[in-house]
Backbone as a chain_set.jsonl record, in Angstrom:
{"seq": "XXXXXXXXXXXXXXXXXXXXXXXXXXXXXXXXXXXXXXXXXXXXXXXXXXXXXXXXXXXXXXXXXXXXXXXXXXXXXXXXXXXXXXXXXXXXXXXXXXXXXXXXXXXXXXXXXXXXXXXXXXXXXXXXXXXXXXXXXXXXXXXXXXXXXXXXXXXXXXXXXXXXXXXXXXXXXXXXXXXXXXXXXXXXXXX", "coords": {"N": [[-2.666, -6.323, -25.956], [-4.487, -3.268, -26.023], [-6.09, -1.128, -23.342], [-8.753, 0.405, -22.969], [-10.422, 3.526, -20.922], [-13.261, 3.586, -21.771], [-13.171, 0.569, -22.3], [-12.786, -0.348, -20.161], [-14.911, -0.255, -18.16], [-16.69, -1.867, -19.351], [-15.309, -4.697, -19.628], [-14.678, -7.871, -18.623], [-12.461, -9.295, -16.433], [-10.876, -12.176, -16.525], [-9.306, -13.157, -14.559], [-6.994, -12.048, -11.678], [-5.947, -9.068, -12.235], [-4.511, -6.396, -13.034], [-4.221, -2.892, -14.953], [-2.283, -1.35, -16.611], [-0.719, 1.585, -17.903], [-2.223, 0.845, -19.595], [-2.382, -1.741, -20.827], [-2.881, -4.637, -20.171], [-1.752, -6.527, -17.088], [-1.128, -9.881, -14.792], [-1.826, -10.818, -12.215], [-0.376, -12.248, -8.618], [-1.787, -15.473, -8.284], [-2.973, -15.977, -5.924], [-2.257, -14.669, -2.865], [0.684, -15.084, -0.114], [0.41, -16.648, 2.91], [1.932, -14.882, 4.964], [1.882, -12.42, 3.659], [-0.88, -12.279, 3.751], [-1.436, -12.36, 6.342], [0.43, -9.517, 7.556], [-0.909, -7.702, 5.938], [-4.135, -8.269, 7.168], [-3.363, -7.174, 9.799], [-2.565, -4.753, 9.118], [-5.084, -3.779, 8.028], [-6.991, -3.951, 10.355], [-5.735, -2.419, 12.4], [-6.167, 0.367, 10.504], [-8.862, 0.17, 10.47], [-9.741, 0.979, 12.678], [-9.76, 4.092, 12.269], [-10.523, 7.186, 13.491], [-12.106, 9.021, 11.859], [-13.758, 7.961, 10.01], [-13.15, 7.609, 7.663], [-12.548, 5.225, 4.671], [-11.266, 1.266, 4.414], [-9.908, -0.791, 2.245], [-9.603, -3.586, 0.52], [-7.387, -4.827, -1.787], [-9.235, -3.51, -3.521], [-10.544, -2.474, -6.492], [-9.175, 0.565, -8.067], [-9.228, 3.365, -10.235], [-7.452, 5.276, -12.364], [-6.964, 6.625, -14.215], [-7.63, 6.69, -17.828], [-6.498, 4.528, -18.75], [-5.099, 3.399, -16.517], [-5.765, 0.909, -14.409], [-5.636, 0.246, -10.991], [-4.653, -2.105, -8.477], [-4.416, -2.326, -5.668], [-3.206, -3.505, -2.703], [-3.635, -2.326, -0.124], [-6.195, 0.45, 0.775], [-6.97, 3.803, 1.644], [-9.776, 5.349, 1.664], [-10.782, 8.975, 2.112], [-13.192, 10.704, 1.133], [-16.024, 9.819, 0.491], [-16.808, 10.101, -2.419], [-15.794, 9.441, -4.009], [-15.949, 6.953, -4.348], [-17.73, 4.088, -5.977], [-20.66, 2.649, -6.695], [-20.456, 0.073, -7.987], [-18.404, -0.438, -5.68], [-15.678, 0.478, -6.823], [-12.864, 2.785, -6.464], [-13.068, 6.319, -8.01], [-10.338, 7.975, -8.309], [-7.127, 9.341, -6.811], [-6.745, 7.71, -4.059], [-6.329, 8.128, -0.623], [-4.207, 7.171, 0.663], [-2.19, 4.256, -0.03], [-1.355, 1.032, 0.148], [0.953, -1.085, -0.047], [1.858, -4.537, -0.44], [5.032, -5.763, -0.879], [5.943, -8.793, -3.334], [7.308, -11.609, -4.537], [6.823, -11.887, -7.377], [5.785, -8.568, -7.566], [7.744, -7.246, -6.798], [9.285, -5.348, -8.231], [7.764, -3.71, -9.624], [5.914, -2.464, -8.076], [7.565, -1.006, -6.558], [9.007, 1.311, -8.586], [7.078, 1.084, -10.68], [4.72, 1.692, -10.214], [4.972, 3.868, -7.995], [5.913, 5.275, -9.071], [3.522, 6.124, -10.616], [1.522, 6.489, -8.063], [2.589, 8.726, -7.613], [2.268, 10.874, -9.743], [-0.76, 10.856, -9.513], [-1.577, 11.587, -7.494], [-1.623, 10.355, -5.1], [-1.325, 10.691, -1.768], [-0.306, 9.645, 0.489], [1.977, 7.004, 0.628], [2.825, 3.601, 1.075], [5.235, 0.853, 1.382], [5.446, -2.208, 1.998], [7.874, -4.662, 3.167], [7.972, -7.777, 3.588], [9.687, -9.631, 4.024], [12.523, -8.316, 4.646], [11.46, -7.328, 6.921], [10.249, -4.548, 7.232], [9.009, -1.456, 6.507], [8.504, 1.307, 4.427], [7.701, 4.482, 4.033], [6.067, 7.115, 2.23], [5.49, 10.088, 1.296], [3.823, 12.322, -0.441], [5.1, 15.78, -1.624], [4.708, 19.126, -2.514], [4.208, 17.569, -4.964], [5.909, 15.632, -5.251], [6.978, 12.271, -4.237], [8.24, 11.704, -1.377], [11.054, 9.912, 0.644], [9.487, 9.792, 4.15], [9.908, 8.284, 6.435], [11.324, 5.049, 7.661], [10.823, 2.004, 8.821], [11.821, -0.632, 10.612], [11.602, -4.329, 11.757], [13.617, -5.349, 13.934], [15.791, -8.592, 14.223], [16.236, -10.269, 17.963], [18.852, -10.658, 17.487], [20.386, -9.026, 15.646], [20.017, -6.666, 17.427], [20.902, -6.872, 20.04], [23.535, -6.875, 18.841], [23.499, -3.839, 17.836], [24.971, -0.911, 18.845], [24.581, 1.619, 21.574], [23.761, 3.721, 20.679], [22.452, 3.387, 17.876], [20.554, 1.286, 18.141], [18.76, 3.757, 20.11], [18.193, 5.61, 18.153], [16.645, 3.712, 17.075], [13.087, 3.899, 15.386], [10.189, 2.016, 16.453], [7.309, 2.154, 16.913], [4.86, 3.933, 15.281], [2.679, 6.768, 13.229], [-0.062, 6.906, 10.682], [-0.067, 9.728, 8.685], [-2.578, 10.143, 7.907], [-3.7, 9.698, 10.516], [-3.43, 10.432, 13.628], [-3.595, 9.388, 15.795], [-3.761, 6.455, 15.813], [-2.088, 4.182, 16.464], [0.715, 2.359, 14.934], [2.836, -0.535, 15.184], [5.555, -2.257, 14.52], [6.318, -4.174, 14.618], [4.643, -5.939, 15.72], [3.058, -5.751, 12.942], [4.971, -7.384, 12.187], [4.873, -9.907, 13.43], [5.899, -13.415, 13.901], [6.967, -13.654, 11.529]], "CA": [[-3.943, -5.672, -26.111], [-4.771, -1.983, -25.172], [-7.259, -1.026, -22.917], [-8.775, 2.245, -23.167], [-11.062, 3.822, -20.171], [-14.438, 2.862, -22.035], [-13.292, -0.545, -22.597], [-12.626, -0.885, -19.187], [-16.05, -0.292, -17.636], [-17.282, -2.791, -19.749], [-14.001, -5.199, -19.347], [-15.025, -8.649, -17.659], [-11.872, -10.418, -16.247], [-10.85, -13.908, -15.882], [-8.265, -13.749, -13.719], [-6.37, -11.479, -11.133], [-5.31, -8.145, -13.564], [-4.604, -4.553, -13.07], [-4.278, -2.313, -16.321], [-1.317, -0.446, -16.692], [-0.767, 2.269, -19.294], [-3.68, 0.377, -20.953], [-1.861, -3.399, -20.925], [-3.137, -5.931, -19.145], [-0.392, -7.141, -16.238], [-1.565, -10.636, -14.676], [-1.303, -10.864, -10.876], [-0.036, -13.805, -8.857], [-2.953, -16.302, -8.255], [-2.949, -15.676, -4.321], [-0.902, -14.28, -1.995], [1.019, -16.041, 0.934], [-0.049, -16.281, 4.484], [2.797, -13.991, 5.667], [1.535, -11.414, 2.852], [-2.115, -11.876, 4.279], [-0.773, -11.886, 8.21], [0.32, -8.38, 7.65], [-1.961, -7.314, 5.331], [-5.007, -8.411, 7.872], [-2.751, -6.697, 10.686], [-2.84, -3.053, 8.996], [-6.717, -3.376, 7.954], [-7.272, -3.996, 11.685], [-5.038, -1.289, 12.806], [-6.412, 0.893, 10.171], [-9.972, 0.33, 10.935], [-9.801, 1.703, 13.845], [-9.649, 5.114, 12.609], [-11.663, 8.329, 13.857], [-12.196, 9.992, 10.946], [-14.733, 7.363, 9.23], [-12.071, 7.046, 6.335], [-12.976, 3.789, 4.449], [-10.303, 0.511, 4.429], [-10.488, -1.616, 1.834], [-8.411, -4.933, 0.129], [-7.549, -5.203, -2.866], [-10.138, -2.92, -4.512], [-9.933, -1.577, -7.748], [-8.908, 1.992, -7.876], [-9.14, 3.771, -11.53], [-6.579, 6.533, -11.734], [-6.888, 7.193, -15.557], [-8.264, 6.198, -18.556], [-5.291, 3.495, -19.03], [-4.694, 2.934, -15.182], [-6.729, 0.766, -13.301], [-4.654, -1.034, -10.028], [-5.828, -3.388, -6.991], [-3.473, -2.367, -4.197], [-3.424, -4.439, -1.391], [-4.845, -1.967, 0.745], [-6.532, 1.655, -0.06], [-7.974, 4.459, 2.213], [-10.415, 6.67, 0.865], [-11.332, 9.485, 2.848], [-14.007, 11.023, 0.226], [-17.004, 9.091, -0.076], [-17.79, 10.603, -3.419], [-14.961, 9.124, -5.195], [-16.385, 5.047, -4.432], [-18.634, 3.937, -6.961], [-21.95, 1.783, -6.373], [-19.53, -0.893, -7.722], [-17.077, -0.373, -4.978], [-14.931, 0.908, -6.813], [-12.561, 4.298, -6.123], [-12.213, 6.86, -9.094], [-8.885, 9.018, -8.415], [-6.688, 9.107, -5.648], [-7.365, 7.371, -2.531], [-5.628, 9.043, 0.676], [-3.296, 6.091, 1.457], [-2.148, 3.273, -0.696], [-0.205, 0.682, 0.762], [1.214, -2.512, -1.47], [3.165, -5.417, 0.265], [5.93, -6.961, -1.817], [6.035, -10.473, -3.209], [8.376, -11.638, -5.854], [6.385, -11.333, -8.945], [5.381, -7.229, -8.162], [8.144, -6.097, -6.474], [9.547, -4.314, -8.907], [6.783, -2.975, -9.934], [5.768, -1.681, -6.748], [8.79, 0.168, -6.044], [8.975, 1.639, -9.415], [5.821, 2.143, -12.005], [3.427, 2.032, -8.891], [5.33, 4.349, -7.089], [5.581, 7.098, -9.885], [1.964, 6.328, -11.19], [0.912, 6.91, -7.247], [2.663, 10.214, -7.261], [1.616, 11.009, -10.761], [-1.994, 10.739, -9.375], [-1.649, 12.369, -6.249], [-2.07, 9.589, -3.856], [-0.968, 11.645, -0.641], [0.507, 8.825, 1.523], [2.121, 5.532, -0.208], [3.784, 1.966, 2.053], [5.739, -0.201, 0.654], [5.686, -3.432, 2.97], [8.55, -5.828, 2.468], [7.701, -8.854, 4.965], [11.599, -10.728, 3.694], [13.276, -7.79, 5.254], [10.511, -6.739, 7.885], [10.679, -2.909, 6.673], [7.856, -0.456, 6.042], [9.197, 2.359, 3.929], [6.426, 5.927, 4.244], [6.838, 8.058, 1.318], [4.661, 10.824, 1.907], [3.665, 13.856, -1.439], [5.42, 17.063, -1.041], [4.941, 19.668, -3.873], [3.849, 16.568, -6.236], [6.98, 14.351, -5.584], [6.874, 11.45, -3.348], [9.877, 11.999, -0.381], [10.491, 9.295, 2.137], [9.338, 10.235, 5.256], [10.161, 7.101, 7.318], [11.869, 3.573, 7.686], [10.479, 1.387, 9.889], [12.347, -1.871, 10.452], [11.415, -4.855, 12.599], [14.766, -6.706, 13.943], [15.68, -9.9, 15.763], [16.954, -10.159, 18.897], [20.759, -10.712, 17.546], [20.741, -7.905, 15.182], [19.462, -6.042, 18.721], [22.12, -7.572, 20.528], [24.978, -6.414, 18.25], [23.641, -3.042, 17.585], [25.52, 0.201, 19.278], [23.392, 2.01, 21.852], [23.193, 5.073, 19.961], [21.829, 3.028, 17.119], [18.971, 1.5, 19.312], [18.433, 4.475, 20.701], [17.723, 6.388, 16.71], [15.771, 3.248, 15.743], [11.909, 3.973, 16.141], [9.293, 1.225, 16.432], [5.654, 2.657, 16.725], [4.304, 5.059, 14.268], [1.156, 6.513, 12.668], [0.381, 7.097, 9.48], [-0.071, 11.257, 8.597], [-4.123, 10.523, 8.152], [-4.366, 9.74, 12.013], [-2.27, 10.355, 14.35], [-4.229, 8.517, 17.185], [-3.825, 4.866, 15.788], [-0.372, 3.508, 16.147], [1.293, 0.776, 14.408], [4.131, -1.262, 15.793], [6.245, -2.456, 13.545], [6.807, -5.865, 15.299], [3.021, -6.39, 15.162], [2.866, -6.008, 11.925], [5.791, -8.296, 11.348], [4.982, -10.605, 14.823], [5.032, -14.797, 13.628], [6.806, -14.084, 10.371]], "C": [[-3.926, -4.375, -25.3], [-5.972, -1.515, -24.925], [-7.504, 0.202, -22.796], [-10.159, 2.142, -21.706], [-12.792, 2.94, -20.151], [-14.27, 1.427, -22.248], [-13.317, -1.206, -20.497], [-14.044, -0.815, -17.838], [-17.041, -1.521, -17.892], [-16.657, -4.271, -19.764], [-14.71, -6.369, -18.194], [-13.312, -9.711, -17.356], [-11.764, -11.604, -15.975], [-9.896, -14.319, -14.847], [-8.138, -12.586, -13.109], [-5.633, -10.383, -11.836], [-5.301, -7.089, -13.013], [-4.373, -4.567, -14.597], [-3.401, -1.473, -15.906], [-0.781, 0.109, -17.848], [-1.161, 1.689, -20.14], [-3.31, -0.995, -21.577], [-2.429, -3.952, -19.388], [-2.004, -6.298, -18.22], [-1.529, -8.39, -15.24], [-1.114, -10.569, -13.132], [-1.44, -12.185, -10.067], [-1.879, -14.496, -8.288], [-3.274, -15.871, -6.512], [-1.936, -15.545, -3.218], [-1.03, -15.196, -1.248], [0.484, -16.01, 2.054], [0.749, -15.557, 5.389], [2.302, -12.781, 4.877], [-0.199, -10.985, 3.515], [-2.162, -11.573, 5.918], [-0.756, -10.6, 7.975], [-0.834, -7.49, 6.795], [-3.6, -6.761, 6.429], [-4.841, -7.512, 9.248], [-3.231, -5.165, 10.241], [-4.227, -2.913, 8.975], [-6.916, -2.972, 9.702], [-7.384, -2.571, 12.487], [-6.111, 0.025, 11.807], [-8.075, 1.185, 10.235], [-10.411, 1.0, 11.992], [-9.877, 3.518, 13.756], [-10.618, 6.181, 13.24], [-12.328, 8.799, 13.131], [-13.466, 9.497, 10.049], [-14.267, 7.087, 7.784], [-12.494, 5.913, 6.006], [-11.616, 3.114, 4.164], [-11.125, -0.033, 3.187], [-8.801, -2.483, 1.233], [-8.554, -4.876, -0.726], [-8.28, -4.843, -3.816], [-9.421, -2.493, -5.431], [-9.933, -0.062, -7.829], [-8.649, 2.604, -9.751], [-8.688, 4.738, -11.275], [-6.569, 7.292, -13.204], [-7.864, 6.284, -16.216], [-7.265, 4.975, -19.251], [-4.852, 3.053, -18.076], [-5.805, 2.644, -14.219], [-5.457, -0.229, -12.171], [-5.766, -1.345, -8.68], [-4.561, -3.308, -6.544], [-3.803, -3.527, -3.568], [-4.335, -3.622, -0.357], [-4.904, -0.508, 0.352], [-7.219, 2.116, 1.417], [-8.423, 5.461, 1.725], [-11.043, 7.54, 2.283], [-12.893, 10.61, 2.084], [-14.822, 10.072, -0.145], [-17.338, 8.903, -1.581], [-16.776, 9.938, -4.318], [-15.352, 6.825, -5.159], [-17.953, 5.485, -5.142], [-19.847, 3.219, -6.564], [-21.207, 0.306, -6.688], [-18.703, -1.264, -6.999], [-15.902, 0.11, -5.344], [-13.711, 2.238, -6.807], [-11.923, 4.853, -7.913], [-11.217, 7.962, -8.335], [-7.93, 8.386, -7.023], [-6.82, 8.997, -4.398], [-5.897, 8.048, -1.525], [-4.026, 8.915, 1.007], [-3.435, 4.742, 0.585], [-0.812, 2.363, 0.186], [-0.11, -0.799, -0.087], [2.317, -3.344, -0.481], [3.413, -6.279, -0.727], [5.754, -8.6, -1.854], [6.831, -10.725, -4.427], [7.97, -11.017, -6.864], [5.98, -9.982, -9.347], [6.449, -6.322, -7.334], [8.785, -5.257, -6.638], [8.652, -2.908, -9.118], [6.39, -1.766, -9.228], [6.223, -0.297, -6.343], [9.162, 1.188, -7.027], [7.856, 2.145, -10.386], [4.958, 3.005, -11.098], [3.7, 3.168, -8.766], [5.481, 6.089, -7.971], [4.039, 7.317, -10.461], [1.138, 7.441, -9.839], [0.775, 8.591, -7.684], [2.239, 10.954, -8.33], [-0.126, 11.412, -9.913], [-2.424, 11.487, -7.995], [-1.873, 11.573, -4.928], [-1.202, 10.138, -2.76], [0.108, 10.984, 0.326], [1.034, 7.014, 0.73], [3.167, 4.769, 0.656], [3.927, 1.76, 1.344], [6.376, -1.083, 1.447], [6.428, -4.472, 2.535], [8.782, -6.808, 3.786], [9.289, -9.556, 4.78], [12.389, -9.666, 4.77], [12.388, -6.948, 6.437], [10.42, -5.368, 7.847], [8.754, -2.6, 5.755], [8.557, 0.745, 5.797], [7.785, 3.402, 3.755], [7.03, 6.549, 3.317], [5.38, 9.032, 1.403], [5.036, 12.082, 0.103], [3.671, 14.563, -1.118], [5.478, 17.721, -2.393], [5.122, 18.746, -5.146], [5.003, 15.775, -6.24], [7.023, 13.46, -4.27], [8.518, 11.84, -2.53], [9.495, 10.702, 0.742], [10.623, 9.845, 3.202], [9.876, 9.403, 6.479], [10.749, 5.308, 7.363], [11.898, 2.988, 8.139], [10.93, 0.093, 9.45], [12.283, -2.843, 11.726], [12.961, -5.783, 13.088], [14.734, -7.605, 14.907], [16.318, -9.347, 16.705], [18.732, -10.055, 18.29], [21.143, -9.666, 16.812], [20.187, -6.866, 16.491], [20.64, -6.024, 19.119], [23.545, -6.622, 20.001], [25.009, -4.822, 17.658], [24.421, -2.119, 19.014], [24.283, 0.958, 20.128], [22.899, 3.421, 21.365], [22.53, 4.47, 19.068], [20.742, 2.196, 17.26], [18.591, 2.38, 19.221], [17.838, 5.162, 19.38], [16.555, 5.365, 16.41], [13.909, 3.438, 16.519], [10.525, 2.684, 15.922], [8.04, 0.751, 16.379], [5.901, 3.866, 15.738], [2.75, 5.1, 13.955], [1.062, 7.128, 11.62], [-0.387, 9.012, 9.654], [-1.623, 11.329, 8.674], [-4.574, 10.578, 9.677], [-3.631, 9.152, 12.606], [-2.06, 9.611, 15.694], [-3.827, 7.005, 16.763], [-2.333, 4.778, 15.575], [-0.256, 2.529, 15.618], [2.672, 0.755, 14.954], [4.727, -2.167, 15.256], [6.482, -4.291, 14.178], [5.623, -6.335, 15.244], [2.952, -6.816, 14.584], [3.92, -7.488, 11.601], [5.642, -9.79, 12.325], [4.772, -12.223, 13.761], [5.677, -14.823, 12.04], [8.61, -13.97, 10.056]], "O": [[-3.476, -4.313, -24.155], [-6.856, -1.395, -25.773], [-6.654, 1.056, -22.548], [-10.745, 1.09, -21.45], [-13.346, 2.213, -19.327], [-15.357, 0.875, -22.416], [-13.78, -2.202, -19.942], [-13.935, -1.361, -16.741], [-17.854, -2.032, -17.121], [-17.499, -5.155, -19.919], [-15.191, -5.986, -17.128], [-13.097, -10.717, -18.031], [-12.534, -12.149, -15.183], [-9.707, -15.443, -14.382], [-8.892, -11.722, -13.557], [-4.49, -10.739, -12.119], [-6.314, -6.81, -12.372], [-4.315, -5.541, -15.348], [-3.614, -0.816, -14.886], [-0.386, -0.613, -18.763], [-0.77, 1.755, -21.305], [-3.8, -1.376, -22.639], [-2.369, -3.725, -18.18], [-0.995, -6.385, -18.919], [-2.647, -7.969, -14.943], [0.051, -10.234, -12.915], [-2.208, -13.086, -10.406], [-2.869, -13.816, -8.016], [-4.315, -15.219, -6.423], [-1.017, -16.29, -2.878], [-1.963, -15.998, -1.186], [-0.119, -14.946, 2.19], [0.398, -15.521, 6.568], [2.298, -11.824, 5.65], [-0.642, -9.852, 3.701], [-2.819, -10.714, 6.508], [-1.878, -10.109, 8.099], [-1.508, -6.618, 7.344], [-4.08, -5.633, 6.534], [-5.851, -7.116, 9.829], [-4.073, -4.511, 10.856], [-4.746, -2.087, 9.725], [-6.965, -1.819, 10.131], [-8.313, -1.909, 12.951], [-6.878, 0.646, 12.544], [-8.505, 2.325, 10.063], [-11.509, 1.553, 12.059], [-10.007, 4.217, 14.761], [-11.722, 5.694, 13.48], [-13.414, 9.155, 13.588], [-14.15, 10.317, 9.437], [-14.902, 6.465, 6.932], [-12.938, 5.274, 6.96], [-10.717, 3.845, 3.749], [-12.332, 0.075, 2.974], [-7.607, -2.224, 1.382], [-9.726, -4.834, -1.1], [-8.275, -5.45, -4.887], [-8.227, -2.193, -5.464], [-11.02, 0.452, -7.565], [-7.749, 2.05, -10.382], [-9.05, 5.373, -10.285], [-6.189, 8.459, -13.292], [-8.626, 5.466, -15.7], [-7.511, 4.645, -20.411], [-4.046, 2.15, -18.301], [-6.499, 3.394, -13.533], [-4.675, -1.106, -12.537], [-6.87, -1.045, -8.223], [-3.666, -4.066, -6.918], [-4.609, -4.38, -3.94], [-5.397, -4.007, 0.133], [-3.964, -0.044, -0.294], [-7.798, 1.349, 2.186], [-7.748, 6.418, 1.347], [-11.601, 7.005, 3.241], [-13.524, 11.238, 2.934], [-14.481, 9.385, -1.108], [-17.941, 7.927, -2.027], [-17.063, 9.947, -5.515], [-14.981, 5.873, -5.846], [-18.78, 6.391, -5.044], [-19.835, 3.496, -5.365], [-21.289, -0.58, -5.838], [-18.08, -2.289, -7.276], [-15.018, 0.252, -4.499], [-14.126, 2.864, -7.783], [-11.074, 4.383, -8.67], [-11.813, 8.863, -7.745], [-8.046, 7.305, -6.446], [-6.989, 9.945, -3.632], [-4.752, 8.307, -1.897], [-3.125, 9.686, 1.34], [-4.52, 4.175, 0.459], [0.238, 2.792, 0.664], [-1.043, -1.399, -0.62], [3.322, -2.883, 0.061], [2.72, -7.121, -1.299], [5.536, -9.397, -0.941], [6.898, -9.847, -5.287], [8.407, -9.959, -7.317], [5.776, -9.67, -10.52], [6.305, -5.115, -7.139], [9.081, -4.402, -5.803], [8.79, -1.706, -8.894], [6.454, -0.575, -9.533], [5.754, 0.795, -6.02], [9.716, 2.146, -6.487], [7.73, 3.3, -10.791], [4.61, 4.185, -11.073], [2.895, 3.928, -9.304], [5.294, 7.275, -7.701], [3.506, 8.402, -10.69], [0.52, 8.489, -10.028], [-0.162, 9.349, -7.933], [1.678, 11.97, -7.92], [-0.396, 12.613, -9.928], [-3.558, 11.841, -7.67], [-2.244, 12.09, -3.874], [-0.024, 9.915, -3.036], [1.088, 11.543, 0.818], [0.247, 6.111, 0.443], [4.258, 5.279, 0.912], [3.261, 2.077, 0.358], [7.577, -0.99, 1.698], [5.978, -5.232, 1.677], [9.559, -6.626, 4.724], [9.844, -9.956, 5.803], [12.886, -10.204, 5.759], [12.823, -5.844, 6.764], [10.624, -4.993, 9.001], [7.931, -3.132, 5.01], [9.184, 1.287, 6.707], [6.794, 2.855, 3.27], [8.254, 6.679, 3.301], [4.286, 8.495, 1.579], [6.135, 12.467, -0.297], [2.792, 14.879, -0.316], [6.082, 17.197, -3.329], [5.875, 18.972, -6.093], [5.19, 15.144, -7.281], [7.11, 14.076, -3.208], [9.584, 12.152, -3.06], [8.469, 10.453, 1.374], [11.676, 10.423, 3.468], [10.259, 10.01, 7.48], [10.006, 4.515, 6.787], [13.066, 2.726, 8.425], [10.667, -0.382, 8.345], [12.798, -2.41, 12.757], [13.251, -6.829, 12.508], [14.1, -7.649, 15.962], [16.898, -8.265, 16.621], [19.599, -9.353, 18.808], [22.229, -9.181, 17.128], [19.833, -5.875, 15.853], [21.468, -5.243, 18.648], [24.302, -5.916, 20.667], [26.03, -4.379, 17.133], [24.415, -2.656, 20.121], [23.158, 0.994, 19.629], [21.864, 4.019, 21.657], [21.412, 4.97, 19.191], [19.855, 2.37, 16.425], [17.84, 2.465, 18.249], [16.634, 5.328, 19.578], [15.603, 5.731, 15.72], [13.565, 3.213, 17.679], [9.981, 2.792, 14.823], [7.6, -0.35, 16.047], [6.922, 4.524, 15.538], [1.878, 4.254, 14.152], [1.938, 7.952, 11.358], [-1.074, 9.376, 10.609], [-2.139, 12.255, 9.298], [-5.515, 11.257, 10.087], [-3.169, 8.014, 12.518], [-1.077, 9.326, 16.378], [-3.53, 6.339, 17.755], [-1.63, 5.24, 14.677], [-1.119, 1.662, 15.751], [3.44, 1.7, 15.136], [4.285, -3.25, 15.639], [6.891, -5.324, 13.648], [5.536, -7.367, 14.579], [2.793, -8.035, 14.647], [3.579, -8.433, 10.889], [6.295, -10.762, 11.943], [3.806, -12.328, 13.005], [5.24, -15.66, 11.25], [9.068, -14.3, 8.962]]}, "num_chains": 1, "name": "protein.A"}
């Protein structure tokens, strides 16, 4: 079935769905408790900002008239683009999506050119299996990664080189605000 813009205003789901190039895609029934651990971790972190930027979970974000998606997490810094429904028309600031089997293709791929397609400014891609936050940041309309944040154990610690310690970095903040740090072990702490 293809969903066109006007159908989708009027569009009552039954289940867990984004719309992608105007097909239905089914999403899994509920994420894990390592997917909501970090998840709950960045809101936190991200709440905190200065700026009055809005957080949100899982909202729906309409990016076309054939693209509606439900990130995991969204910051809008433009009031004017959230709806009375909650929901954001165009590109929110900061999209961030944490992997789980069934989207993480997706993710890394349609998402990831739709984002930049759409102009979303700052895009994560949280993979809790390999503790890694990848920053891809829009430069002249093409997503570039900016950053590779990786949480390790002690034994991969242990057996690294101290020059390669010494390169790896562990706090960061994302380009909207430069005051709130995240710490990559935080995010990944318990999992």
């Amino acid at each position: 079935m293809n969903i066109t813009y006007d159908d989708l205003m009027t569009y009552e789901e039954d289940e867990r769905e984004e719309i992608l190039d105007g097909k239905i895609v089914k999403l899994e029934p509920s994420a894990t408790a390592g997917h909501n651990r970090v998840g709950v971790r960045l809101i936190n972190k991200f709440s905190n900002n200065p700026t009055g930027c809005e957080v949100f979970y899982e909202t729906d974000v309409i990016l076309s008239k054939k693209d509606r998606v439900r990130p995991d997490i969204i910051v809008v810094c433009d009031q004017n683009k959230i709806d009375s429904n909650g929901w954001v028309h165009g590109a929110p600031d900061l999209i961030v999506e944490i992997l789980s089997p069934s989207t993480s293709g997706r993710d890394k791929k349609y998402k990831k050119k739709l984002y930049e397609k759409h102009g979303v400014h700052e895009y994560w891609i949280v993979d809790i299996k390999a503790k890694r936050v990848e920053v891809f940041l829009l430069t002249d309309g093409r997503y570039e990664l900016d950053a590779l944040y990786e949480a390790h154990t002690d034994q991969e610690i242990e057996i690294m080189t101290e020059s390669t310690r010494a390169e790896k970095v562990y706090k960061f903040t994302t380009h909207l605000w430069e005051d709130v740090t995240i710490d990559v072990y935080e995010i990944f702490k318990g999992w």
